[in-house]
py3Dmol code that shows the C-alpha trace and the ligand (Angstrom):
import py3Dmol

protein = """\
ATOM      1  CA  UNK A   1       3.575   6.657  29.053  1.00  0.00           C
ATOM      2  CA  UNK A   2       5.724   3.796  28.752  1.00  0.00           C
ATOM      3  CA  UNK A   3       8.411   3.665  25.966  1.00  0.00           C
ATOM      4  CA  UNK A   4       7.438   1.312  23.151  1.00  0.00           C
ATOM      5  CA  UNK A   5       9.138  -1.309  21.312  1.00  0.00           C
ATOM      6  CA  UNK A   6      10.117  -0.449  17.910  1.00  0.00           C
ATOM      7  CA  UNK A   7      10.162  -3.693  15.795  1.00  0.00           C
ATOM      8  CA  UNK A   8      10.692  -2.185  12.687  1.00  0.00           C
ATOM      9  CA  UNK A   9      11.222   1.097  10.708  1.00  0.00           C
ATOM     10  CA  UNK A  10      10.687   1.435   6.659  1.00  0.00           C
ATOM     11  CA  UNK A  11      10.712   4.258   4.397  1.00  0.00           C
ATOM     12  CA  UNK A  12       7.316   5.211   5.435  1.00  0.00           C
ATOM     13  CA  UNK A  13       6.105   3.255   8.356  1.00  0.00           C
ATOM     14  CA  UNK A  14       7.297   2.149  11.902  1.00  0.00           C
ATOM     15  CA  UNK A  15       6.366  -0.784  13.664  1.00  0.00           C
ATOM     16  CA  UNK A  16       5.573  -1.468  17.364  1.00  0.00           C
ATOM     17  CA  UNK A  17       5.223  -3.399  19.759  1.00  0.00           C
ATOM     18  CA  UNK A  18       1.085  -4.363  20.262  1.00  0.00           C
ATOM     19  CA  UNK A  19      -0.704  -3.761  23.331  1.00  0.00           C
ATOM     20  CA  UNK A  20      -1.651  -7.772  22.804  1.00  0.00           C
ATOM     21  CA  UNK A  21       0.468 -10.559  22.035  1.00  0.00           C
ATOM     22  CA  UNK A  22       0.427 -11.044  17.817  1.00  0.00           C
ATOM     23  CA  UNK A  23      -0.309  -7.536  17.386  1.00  0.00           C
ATOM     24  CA  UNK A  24       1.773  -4.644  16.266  1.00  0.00           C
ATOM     25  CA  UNK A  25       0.618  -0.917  15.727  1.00  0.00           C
ATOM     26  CA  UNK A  26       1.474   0.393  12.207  1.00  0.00           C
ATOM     27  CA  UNK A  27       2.474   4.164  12.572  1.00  0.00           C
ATOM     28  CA  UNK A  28       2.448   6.138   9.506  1.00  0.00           C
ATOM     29  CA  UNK A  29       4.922   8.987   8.821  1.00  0.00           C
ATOM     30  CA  UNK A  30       4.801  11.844   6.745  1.00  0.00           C
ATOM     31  CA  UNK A  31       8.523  10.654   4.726  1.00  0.00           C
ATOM     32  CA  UNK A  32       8.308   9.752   1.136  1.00  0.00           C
ATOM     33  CA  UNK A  33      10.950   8.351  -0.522  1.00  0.00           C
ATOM     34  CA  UNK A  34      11.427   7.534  -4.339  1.00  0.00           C
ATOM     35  CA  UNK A  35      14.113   5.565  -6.656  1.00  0.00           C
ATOM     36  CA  UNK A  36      15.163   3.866  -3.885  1.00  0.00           C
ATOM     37  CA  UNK A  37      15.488   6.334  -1.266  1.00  0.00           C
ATOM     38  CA  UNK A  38      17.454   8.821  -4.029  1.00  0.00           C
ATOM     39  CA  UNK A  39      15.173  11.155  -3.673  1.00  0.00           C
ATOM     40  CA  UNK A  40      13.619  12.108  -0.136  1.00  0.00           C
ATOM     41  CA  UNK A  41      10.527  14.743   1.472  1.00  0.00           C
ATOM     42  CA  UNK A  42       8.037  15.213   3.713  1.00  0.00           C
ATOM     43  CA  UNK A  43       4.462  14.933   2.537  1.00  0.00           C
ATOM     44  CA  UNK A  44       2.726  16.916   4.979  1.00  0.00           C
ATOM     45  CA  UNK A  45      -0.414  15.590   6.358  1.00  0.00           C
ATOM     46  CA  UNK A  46       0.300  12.317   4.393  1.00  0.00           C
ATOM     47  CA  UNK A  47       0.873   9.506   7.650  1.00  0.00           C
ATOM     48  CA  UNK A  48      -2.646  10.498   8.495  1.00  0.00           C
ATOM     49  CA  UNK A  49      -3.987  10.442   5.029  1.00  0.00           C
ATOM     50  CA  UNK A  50      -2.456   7.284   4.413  1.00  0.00           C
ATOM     51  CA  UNK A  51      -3.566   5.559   8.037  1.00  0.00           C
ATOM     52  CA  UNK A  52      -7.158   6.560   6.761  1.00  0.00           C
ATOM     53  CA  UNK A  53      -6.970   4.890   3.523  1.00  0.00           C
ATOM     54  CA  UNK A  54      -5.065   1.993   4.193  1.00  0.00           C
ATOM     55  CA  UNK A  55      -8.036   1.134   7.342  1.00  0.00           C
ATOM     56  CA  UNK A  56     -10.932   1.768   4.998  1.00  0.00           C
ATOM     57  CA  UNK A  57      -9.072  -0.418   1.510  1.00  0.00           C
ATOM     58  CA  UNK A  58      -8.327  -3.256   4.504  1.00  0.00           C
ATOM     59  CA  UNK A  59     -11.784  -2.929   6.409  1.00  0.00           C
ATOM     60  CA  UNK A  60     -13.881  -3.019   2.317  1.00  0.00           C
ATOM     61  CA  UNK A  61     -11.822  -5.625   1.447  1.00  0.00           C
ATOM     62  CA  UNK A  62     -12.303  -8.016   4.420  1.00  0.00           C
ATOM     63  CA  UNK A  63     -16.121  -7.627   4.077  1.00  0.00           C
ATOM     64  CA  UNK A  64     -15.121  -8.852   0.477  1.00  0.00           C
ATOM     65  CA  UNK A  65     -13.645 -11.946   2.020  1.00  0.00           C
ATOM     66  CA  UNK A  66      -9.827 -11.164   1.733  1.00  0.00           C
ATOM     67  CA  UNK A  67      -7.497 -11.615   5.012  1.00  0.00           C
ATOM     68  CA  UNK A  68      -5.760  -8.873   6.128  1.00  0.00           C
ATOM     69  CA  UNK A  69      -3.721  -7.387   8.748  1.00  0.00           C
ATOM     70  CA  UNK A  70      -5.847  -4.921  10.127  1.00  0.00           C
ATOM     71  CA  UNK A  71      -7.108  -4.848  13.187  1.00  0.00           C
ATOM     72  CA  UNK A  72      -8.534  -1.265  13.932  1.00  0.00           C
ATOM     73  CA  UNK A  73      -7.397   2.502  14.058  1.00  0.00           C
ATOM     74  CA  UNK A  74      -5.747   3.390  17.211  1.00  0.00           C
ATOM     75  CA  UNK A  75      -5.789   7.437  16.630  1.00  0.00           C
ATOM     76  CA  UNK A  76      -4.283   9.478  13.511  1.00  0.00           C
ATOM     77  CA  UNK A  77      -1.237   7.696  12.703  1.00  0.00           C
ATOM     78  CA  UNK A  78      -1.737   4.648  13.881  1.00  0.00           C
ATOM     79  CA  UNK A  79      -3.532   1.509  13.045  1.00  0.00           C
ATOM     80  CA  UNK A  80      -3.448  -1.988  15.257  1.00  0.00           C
ATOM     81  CA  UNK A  81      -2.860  -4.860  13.194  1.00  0.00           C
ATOM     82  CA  UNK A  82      -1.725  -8.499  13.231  1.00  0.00           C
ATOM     83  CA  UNK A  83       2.289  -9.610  13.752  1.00  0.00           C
ATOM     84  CA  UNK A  84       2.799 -11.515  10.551  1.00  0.00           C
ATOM     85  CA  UNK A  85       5.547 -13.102   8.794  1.00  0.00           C
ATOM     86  CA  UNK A  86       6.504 -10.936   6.043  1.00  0.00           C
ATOM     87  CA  UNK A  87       7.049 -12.713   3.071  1.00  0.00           C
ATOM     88  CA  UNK A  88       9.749 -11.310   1.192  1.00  0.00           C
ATOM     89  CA  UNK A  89       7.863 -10.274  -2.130  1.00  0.00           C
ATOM     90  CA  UNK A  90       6.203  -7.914  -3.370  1.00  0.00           C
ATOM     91  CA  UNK A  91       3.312  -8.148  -5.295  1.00  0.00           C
ATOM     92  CA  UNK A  92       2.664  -5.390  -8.250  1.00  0.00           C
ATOM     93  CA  UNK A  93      -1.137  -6.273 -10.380  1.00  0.00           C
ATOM     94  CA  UNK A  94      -0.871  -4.018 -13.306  1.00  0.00           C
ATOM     95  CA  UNK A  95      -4.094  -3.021 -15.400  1.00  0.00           C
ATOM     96  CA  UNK A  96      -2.854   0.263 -17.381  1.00  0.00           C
ATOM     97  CA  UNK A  97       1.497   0.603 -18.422  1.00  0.00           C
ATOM     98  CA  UNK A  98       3.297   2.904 -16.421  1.00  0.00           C
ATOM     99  CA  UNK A  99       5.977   3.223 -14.582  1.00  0.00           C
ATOM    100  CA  UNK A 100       9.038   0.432 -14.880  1.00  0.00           C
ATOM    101  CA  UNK A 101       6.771  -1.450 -17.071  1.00  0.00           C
ATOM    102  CA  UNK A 102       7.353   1.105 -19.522  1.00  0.00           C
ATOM    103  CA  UNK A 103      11.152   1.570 -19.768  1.00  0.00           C
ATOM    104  CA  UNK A 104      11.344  -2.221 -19.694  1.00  0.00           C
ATOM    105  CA  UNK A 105       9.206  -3.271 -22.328  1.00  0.00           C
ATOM    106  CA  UNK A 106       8.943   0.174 -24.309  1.00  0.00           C
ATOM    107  CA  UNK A 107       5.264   0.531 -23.867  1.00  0.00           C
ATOM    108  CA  UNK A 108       3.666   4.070 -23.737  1.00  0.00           C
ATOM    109  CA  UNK A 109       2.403   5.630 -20.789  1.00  0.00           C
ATOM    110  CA  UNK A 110      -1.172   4.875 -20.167  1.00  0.00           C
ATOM    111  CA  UNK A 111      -1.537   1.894 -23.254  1.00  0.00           C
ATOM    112  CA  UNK A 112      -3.797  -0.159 -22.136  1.00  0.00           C
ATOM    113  CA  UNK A 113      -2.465  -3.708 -21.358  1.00  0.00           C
ATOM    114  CA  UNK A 114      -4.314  -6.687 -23.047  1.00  0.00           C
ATOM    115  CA  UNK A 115      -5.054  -8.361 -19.412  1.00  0.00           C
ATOM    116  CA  UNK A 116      -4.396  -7.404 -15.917  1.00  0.00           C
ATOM    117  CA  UNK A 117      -0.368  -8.539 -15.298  1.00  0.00           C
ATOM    118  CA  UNK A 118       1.163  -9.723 -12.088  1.00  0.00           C
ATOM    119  CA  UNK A 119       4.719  -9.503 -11.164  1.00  0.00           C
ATOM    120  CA  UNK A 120       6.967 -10.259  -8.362  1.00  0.00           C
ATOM    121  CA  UNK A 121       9.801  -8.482  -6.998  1.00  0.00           C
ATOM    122  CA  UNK A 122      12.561  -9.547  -3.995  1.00  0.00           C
ATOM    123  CA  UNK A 123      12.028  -7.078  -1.073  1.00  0.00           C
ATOM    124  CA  UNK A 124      15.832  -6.179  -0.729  1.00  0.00           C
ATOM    125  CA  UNK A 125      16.726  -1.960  -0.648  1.00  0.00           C
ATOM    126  CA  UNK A 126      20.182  -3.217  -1.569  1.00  0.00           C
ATOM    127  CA  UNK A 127      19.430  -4.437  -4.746  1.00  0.00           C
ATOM    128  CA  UNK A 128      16.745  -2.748  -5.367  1.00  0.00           C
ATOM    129  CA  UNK A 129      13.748  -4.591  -5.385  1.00  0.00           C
ATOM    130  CA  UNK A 130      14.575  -6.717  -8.225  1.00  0.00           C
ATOM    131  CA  UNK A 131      11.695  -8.552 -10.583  1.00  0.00           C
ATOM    132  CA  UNK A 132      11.874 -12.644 -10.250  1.00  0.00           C
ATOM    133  CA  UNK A 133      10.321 -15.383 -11.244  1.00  0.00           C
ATOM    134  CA  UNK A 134       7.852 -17.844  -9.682  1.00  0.00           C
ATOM    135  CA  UNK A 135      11.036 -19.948 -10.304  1.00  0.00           C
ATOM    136  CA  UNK A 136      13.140 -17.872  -8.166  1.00  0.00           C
ATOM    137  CA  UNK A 137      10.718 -17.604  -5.224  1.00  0.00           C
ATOM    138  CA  UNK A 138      10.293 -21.276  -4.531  1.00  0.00           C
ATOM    139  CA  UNK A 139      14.115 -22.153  -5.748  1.00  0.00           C
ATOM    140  CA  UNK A 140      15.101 -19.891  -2.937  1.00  0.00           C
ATOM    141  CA  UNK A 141      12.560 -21.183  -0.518  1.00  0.00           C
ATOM    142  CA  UNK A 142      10.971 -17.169  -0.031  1.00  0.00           C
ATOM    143  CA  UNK A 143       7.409 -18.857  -0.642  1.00  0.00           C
ATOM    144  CA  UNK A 144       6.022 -22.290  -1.567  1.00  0.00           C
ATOM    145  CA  UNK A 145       3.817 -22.971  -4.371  1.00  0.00           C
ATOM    146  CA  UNK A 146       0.896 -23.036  -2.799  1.00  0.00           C
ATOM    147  CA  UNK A 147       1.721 -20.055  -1.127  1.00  0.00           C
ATOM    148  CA  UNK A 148       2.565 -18.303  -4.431  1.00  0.00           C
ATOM    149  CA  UNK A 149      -1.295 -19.903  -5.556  1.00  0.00           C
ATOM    150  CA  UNK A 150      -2.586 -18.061  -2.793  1.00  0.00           C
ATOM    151  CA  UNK A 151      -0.901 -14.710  -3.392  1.00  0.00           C
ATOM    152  CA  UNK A 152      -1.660 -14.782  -7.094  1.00  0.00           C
ATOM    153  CA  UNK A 153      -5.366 -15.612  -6.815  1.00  0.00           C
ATOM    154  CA  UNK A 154      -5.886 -13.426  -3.618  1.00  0.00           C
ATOM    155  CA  UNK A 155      -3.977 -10.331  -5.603  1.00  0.00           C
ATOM    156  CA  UNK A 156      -6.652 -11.064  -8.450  1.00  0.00           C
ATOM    157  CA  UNK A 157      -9.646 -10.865  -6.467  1.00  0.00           C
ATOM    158  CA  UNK A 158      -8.009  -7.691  -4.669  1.00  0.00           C
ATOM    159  CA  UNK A 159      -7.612  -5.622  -8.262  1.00  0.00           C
ATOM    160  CA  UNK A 160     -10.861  -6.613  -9.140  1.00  0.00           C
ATOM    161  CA  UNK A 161     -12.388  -5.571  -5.843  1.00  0.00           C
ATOM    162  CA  UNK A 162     -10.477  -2.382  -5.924  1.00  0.00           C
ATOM    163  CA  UNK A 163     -10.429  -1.547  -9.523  1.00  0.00           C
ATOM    164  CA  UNK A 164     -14.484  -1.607  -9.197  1.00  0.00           C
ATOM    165  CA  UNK A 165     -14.670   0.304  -5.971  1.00  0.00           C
ATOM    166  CA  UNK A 166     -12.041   3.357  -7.449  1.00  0.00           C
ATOM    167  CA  UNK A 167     -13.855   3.352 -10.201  1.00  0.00           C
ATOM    168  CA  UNK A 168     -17.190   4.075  -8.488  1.00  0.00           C
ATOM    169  CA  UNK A 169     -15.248   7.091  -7.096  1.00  0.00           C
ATOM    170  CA  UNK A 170     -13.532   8.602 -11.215  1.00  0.00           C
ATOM    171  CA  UNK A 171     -10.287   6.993 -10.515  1.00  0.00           C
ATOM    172  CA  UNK A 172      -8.466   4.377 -12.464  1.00  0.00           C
ATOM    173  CA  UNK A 173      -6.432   2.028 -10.740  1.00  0.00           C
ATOM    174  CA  UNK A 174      -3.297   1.724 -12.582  1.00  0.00           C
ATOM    175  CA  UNK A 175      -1.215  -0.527 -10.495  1.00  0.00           C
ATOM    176  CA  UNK A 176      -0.564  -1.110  -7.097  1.00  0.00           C
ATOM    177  CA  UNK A 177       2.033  -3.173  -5.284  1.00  0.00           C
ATOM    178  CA  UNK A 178       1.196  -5.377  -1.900  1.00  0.00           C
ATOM    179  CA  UNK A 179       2.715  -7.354   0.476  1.00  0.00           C
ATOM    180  CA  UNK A 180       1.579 -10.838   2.670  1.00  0.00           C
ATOM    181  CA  UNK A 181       2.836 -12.162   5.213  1.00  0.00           C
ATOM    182  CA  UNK A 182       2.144 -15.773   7.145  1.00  0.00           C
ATOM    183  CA  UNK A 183      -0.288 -15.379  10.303  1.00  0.00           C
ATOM    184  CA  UNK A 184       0.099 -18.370  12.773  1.00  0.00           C
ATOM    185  CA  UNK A 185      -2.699 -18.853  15.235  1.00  0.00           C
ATOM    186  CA  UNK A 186      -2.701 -21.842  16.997  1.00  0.00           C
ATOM    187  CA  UNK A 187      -1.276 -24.507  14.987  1.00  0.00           C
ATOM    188  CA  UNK A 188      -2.759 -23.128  11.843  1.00  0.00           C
ATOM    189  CA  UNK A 189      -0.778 -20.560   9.196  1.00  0.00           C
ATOM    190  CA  UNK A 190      -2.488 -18.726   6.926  1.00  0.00           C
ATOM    191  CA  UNK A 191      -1.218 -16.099   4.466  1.00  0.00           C
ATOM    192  CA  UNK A 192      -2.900 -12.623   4.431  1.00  0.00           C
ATOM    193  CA  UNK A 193      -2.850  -9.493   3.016  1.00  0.00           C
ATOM    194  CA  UNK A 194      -0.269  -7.158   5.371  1.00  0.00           C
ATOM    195  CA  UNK A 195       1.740  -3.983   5.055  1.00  0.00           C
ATOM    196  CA  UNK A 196      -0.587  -0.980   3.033  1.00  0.00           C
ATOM    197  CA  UNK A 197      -2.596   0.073   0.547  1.00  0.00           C
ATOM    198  CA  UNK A 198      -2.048   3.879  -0.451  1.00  0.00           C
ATOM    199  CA  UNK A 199      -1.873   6.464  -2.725  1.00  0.00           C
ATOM    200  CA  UNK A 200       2.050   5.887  -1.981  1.00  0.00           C
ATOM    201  CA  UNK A 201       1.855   1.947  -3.083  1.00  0.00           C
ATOM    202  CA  UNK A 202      -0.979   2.701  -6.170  1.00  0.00           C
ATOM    203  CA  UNK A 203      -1.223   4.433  -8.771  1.00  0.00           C
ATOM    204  CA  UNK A 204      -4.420   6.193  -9.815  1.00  0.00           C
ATOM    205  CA  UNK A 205      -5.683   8.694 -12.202  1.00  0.00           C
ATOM    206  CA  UNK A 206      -8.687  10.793 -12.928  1.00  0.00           C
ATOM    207  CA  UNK A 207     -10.934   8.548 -15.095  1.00  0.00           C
ATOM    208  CA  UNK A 208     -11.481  11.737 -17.143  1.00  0.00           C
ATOM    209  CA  UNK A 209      -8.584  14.035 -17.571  1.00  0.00           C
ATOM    210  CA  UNK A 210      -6.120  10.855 -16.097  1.00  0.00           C
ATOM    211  CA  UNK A 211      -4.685  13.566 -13.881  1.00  0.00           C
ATOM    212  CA  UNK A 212      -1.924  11.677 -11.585  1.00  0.00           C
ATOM    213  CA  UNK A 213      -3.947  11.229  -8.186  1.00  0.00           C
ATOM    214  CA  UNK A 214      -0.881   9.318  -6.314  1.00  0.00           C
ATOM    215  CA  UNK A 215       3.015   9.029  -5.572  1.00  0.00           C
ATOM    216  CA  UNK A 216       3.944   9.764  -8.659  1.00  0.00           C
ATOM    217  CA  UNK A 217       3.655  13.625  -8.422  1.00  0.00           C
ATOM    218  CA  UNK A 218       6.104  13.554  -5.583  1.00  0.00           C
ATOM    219  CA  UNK A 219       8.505  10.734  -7.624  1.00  0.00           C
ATOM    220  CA  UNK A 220       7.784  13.479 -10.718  1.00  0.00           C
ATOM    221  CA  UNK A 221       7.642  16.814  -8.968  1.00  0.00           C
ATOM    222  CA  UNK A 222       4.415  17.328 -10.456  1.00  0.00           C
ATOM    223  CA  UNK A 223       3.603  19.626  -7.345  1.00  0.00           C
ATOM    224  CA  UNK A 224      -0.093  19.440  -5.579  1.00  0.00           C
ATOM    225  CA  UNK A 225       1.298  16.039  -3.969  1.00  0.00           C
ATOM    226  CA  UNK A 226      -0.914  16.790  -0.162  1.00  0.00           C
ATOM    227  CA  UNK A 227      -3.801  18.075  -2.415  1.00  0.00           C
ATOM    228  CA  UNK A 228      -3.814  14.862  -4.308  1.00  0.00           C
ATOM    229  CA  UNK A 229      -3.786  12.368  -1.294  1.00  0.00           C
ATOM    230  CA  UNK A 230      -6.560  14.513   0.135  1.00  0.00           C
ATOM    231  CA  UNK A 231      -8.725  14.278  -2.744  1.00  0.00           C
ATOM    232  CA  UNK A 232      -8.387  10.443  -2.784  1.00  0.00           C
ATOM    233  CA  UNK A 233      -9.228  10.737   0.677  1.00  0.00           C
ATOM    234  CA  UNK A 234     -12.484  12.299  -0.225  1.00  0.00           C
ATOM    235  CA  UNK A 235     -13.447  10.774  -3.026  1.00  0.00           C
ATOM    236  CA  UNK A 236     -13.671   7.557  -0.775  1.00  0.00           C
ATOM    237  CA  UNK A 237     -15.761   9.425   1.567  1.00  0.00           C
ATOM    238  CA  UNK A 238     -12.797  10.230   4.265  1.00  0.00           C
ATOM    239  CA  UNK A 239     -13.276  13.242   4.742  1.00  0.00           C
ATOM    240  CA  UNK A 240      -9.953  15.396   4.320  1.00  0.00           C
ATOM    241  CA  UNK A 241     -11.209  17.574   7.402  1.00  0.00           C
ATOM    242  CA  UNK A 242     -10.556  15.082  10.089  1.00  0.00           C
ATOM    243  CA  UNK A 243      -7.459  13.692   8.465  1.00  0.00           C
ATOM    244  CA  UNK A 244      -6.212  17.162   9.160  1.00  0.00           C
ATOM    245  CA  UNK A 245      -7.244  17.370  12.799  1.00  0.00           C
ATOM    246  CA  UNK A 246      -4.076  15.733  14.223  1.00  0.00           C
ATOM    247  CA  UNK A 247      -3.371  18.272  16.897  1.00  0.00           C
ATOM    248  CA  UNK A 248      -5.361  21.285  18.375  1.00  0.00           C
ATOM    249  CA  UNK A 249      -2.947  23.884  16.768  1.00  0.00           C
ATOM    250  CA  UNK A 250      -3.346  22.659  13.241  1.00  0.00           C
ATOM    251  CA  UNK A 251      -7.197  23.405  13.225  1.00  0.00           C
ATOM    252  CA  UNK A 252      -7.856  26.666  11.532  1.00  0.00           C
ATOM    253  CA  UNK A 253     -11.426  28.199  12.608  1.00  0.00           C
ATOM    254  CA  UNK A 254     -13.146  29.176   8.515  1.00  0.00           C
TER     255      UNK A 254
END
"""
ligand_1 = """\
21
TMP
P 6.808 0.482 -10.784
O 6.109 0.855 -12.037
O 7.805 1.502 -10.317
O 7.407 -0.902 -10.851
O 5.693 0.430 -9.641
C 4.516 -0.332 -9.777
C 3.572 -0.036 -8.614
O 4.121 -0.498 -7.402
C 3.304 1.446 -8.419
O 1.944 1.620 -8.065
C 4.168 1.849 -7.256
C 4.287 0.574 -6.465
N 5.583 0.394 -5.825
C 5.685 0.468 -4.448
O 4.702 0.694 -3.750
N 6.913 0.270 -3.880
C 8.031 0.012 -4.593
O 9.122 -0.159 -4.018
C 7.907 -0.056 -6.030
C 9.108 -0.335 -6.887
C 6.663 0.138 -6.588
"""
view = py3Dmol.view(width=600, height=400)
view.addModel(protein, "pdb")
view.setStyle({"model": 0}, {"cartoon": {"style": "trace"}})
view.addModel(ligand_1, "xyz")
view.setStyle({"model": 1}, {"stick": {}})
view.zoomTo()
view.show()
């Protein structure tokens, strides 16, 4: 097989080359990284876990009219999706405090906030993903206003859309963080959703018990960290079972 292209490699993913021009395949390791790569492991199991989730958030919220990336799963790791134009923020829509909300307003874990709260942070590992201001992202040209209009409204529609659809399955989304980037086509740019949507870029919890379903038990060494990506898995209907049958050798007969 022909050696690929890498175009990019983050913390969790790597990005290739496309088999088509404006395409790129999304591959989807088993790293996880936390406090800005301080603290480092291997999820096993969790690249395929994640590929699974990320097509079936991406392919439920395009029916709901929201652009994205996504293209269509390739094989267990890997997903086909549009090149874009990152844009250099990322979006967090909070519903519940947790997290850096927390320390930097002293709220308690798991108040309920009084509306759904959107924040932006710089992408930059260096300096560690700083929060700005809508001021800050068009002084420094990273977006335009209209583009910010778009991300805000679209990130709206995309908790509400999500929010309702974990909650069909027990699970409260908490937060979530997401990225968009600018898709030309022709002479037309558009912004769209890009980059993932995970238990490794959410936050959800048991609607009951608000047992930690997500990231956060690998950030927290909670333990169960594979079990809880699986269960998200199937809870949304993916079944576990086939998100384990990556190679021949890791099927066990029951
Ligand atoms: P935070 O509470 O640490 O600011 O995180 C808010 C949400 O954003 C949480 O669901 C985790 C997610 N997130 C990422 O996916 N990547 C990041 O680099 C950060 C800081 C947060």
């Amino acid at each position: 097989m022909p050696q690929r292209r890498k175009v990019y490699e983050g913390k969790a993913k790597v990005l290739f080359e496309g088999p088509e021009p404006g395409t790129l395949v999304q591959h989807f390791k088993d790293d996880a990284t936390a406090y800005n790569n301080q603290k480092k492991g291997i999820i096993t199991g969790k690249g395929v876990i994640n590929n699974r989730i990320s097509e079936h958030l991406m392919l439920q919220l395009s029916r709901a009219g929201i652009p994205t990336h996504f293209l269509r799963r390739l094989n267990m790791r890997e997903q086909l999706v549009k090149q874009v134009e990152i844009i250099p923020i990322e979006v967090i829509v909070r519903n519940v405090a947790a997290g850096s909300i927390c320390k930097r307003l002293g709220l308690e874990e798991g108040s309920e906030l009084p509306r759904s709260i959107v924040e932006y942070c710089y992408k930059s590992d260096e300096l560690n993903d700083p929060l700005i201001s809508e001021d800050h992202i068009t002084a420094f040209s990273w977006a335009t206003p209209q583009e910010i209009d778009e991300m805000f409204t679209m990130s709206l529609r995309i908790n509400d859309f999500l929010t309702g659809l974990f909650i069909g399955v027990n699970l409260k989304l908490v937060d979530f963080k997401i990225e968009f980037g600018r898709h030309y086509q022709d002479d037309l740019v558009r912004v769209i959703l890009a980059d993932e949507i995970t238990p490794d870029s959410c936050r959800l919890w048991d609607t009951i018990t608000n047992e930690k379903l997500d990231k956060d038990r690998f950030r927290r060494d909670l333990g169960g960290v594979e079990e809880a990506y699986q269960e998200v898995a199937r809870r949304l209907g993916i079944t576990p079972e086939s998100a384990n049958q990556e190679n021949e050798s890791t099927i066990k007969l029951r």
